[in-house]
RODO-2510 file (C-alpha; in nm, 4 decimals, decimal comma):
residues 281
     n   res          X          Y          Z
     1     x     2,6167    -1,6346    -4,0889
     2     x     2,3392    -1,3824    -4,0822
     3     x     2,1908    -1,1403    -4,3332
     4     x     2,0568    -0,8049    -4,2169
     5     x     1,7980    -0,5098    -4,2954
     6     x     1,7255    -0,1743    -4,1990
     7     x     1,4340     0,0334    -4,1893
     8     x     1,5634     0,3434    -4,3680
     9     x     1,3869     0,4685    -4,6586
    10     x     1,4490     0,2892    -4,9547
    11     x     1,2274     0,1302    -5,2319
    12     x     1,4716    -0,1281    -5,2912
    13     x     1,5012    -0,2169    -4,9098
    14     x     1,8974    -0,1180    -4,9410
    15     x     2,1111    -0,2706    -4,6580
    16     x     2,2193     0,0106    -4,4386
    17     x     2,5167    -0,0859    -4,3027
    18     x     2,6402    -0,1586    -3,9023
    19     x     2,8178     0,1834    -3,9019
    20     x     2,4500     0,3841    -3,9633
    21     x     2,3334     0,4819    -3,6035
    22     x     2,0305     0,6342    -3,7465
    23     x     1,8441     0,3215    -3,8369
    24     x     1,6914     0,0565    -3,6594
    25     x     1,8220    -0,2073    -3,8134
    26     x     1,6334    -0,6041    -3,8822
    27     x     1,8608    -0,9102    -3,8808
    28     x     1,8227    -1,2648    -3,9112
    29     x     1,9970    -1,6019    -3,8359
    30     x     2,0909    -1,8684    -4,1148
    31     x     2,0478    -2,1526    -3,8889
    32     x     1,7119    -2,2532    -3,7280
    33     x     1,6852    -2,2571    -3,3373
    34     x     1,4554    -2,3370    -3,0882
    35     x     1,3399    -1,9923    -2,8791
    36     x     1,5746    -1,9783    -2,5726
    37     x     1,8612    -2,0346    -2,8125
    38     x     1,7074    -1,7644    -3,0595
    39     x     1,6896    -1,4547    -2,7739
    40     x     2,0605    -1,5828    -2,6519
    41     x     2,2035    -1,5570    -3,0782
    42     x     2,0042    -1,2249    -3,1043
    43     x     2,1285    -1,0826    -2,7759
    44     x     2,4896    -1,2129    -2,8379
    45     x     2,4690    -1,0741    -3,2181
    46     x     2,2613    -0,7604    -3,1932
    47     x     1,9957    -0,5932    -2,9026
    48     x     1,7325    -0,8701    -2,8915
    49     x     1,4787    -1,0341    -3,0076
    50     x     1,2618    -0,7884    -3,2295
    51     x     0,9909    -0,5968    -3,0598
    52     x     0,7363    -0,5079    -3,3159
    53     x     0,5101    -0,1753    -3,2267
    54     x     0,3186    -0,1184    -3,4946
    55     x     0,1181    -0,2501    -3,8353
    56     x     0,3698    -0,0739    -4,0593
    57     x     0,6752    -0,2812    -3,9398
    58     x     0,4850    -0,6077    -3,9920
    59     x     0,4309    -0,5194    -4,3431
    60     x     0,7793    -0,4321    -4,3965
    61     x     0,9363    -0,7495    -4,2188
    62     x     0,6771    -0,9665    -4,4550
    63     x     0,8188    -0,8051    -4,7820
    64     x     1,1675    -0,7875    -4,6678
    65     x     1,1910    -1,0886    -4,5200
    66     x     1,2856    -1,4048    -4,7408
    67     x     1,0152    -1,6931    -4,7237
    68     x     1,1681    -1,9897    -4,4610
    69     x     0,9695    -2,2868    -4,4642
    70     x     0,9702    -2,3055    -4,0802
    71     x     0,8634    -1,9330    -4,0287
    72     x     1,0522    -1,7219    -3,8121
    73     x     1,0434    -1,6440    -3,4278
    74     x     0,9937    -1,3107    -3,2568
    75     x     1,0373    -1,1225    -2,9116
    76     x     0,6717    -1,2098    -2,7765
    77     x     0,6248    -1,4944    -2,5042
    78     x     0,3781    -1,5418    -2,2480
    79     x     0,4951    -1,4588    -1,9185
    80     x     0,2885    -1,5075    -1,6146
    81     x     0,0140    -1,6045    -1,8393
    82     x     0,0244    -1,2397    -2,0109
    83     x     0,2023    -1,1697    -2,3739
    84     x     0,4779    -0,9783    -2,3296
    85     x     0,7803    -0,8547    -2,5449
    86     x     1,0618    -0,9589    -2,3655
    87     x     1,3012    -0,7008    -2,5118
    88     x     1,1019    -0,4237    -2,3998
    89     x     0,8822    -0,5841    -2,0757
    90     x     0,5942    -0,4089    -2,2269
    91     x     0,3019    -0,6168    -2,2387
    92     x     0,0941    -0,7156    -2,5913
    93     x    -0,1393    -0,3923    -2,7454
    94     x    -0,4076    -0,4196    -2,9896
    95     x    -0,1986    -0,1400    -3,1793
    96     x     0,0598    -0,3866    -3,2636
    97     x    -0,1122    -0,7368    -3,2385
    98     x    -0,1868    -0,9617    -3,5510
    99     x    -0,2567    -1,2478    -3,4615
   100     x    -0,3933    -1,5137    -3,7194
   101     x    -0,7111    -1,6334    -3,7297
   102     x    -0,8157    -1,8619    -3,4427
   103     x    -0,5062    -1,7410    -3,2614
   104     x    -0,3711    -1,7869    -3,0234
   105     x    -0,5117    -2,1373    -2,9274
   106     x    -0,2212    -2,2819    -2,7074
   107     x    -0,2438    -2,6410    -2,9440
   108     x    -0,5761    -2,6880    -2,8741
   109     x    -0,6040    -2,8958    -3,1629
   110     x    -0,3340    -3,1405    -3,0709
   111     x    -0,2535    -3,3935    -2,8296
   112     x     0,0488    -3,2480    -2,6435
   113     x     0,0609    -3,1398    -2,2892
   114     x     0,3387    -2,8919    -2,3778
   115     x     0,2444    -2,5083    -2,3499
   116     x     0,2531    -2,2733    -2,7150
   117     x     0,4092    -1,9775    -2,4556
   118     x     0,6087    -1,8762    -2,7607
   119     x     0,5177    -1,6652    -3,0862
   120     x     0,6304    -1,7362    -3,4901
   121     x     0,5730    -1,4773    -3,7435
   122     x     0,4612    -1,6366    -4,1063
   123     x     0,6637    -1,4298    -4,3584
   124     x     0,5282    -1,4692    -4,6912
   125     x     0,2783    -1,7862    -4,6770
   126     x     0,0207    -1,7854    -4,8970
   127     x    -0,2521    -1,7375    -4,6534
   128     x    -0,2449    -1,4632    -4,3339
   129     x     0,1210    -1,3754    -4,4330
   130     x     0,2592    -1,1297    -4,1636
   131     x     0,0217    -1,3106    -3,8960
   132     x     0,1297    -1,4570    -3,5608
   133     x     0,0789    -1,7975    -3,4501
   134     x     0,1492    -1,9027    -3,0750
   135     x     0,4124    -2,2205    -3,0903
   136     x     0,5686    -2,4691    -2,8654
   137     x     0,9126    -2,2794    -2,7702
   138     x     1,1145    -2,6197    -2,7981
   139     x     1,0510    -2,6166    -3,2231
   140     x     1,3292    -2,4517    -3,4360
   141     x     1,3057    -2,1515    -3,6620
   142     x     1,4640    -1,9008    -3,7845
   143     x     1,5826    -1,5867    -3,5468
   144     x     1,4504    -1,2558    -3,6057
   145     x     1,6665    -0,9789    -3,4306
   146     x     1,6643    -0,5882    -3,3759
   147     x     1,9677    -0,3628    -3,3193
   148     x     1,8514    -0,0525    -3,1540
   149     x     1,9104     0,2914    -3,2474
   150     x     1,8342     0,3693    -2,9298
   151     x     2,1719     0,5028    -2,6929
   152     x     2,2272     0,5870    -2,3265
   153     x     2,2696     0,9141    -2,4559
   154     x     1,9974     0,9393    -2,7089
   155     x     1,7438     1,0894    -2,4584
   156     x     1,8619     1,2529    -2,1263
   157     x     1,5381     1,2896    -1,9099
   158     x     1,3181     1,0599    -2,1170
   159     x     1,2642     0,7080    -2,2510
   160     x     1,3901     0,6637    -2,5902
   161     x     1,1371     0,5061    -2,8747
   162     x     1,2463     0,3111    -3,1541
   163     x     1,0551     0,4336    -3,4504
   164     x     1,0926     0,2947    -3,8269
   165     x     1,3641     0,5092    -3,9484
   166     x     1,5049     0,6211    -3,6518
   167     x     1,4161     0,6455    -3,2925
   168     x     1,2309     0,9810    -3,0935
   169     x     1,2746     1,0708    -2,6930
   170     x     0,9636     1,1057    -2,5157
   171     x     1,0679     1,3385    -2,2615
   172     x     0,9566     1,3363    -1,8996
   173     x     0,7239     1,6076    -1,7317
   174     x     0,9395     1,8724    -1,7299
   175     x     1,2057     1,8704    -2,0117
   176     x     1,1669     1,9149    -2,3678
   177     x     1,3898     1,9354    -2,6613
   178     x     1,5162     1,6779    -2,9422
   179     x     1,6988     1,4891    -2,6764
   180     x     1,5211     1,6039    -2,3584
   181     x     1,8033     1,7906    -2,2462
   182     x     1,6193     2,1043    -2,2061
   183     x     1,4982     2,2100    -1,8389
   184     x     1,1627     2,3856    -1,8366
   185     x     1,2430     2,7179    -1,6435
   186     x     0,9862     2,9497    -1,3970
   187     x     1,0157     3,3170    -1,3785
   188     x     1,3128     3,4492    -1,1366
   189     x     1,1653     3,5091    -0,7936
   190     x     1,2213     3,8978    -0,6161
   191     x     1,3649     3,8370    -0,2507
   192     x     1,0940     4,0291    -0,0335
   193     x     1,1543     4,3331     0,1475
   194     x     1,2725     4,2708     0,5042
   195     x     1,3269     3,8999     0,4427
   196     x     1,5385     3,6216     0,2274
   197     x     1,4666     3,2935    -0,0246
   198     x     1,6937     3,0323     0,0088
   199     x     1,6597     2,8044    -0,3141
   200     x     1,7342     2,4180    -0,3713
   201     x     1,7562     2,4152    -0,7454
   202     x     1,8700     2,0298    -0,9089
   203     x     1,8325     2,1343    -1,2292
   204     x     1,9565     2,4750    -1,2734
   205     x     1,8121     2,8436    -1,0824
   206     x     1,4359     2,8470    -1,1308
   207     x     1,4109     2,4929    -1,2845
   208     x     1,1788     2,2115    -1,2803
   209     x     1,1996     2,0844    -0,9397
   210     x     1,3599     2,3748    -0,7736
   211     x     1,2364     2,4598    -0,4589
   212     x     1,2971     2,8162    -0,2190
   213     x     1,2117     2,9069     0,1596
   214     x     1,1173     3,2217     0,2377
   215     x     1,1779     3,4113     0,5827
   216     x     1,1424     3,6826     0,7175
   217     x     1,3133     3,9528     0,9583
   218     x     1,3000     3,9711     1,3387
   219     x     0,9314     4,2004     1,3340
   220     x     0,7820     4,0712     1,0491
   221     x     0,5798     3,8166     0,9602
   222     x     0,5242     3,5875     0,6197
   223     x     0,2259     3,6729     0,4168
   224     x     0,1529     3,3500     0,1517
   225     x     0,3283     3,0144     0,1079
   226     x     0,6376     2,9720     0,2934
   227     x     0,7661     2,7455     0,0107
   228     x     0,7602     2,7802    -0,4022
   229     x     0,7673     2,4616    -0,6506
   230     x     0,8969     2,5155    -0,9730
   231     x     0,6762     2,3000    -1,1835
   232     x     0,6532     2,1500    -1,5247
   233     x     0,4568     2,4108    -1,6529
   234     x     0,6740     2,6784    -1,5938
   235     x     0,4976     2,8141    -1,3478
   236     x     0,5447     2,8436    -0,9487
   237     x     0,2763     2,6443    -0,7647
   238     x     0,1880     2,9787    -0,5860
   239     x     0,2444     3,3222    -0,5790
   240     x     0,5407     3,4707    -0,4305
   241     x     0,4467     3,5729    -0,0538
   242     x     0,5704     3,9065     0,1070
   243     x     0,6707     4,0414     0,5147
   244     x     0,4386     4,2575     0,6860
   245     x     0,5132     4,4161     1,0282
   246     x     0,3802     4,2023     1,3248
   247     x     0,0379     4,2954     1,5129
   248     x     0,1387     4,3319     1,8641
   249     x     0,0044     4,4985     2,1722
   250     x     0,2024     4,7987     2,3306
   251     x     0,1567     4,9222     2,6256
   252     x     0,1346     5,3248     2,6371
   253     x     0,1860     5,5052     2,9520
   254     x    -0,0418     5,7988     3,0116
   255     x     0,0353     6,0870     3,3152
   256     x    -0,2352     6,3295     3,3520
   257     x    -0,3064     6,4859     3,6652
   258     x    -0,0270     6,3673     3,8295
   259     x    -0,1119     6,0211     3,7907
   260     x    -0,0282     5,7517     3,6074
   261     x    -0,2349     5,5185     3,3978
   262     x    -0,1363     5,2771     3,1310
   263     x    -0,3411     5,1142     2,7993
   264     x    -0,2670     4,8474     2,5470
   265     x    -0,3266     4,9060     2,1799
   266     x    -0,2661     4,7114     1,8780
   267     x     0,0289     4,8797     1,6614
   268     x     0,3128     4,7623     1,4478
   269     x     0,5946     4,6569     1,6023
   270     x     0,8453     4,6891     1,3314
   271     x     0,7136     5,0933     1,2939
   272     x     0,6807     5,1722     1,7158
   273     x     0,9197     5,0078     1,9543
   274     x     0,7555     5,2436     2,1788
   275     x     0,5381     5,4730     2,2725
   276     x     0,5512     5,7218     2,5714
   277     x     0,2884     6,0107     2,5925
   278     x     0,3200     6,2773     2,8983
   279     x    -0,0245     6,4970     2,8786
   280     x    -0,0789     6,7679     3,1501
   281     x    -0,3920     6,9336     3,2202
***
């Protein structure tokens, strides 16, 4: 047996049923259970042990939540000497922590060699209600469980955030939209005269993370970047380069006088292949 919550609006803290997939939804076990056995019910039953982010979701599990004389246990344990939430692998933050006062003290007080690596919520106690005390994992309490609004498909290039009445997709450098599935896009590139771009584009022609070559023709030679970056600002990392004819030296034969004599000057190769003067006096 279990009884269940949700975090959608509502002043009466109406269940919102398993069907709902825009909620975030609290449960809890009947039956007390020491820690291990807690995650493995809440993992079995729903998404795991619950994760709590914030202030406002501790006030809302401590009014929602019925008074059980042995408290109840959540998600946080120390792991490699660190709190962490073990749903999430996100280590403790002050935005979320609460702990009670003089906590946590790993049983300083008592005369145990056992470890407090695990974490009980007090739900409506008379004194620090809502507050977190650290606990040897081996007692038994009560199970406190999430199911996550959260989907594989809830956020396509982003991580996906449970919030209180819902969830929201922080989307990754380079994508935007309710559920990231919009591709930041660059302006269209012009090929350049007398040469070619040849484009690698992932995500879609002139897309975050598309790249393009440039080259040019035999005679000319590339002026700028030889390669473009689409990047998440929607911009290219460079401007676009362009082909210019090729400096070159061309020999020019000269007959004057009845004899021959030849000079190099710099021209453009791609305007004179060659260049053949006769001048007679």
């Amino acid at each position: 047996m279990y009884s269940k919550s949700s975090l959608c609006p509502s002043p009466s803290s109406v269940v919102c049923m398993r069907m709902s997939v825009d909620c975030w939804t609290y449960h809890y076990s009947e039956n007390t259970m020491n820690w291990s056995q807690a995650r493995a019910w809440c993992q079995e039953h729903h998404t795991d042990m619950v994760a709590i982010q914030n202030q406002e979701e501790i006030a809302h599990l401590d009014s929602w939540l019925p008074r059980k004389p042995t408290y109840y246990w959540i998600g946080l344990r120390k792991i490699h000497h660190v709190w962490t939430w073990v749903g999430t692998n996100k280590t403790l933050t002050g935005v979320e922590t609460n702990w009670a006062i003089g906590e946590p003290n790993n049983g300083i007080s008592r005369r145990t060699s056992e470890e407090e690596d695990c974490v009980e919520m007090y739900v409506k106690r008379q004194v620090q209600a809502g507050r977190w005390n650290d606990e040897r994992c081996g007692k038994r309490k009560t199970a406190l469980c999430y199911t996550a609004s959260c989907q594989n498909d809830s956020c396509f290039y982003g991580n996906c955030v449970e919030t209180i009445n819902s969830h929201r997709c922080e989307c990754s450098e380079g994508f935007y939209g309710e559920k990231c599935d919009q591709v930041v896009q660059c302006p269209v590139l012009t090929y350049p005269a007398q040469g070619s771009v040849t484009c690698s584009d992932p995500m879609g022609p002139s897309s975050h993370g598309s790249t393009c070559v440039f080259t040019c023709d035999e005679g000319y030679t590339l002026s700028g970047p030889g390669t473009l970056r689409c990047e998440a600002t929607g911009n290219w990392n460079a401007s676009e380069p362009y082909c210019e004819c090729l400096k070159t030296l061309i020999k020019i034969c000269v007959k004057k006088n009845k004899t021959t004599k030849s000079m190099n000057i710099q021209e453009n190769s791609c305007r004179i292949a060659a260049h053949w003067s006769d001048h007679y006096a």
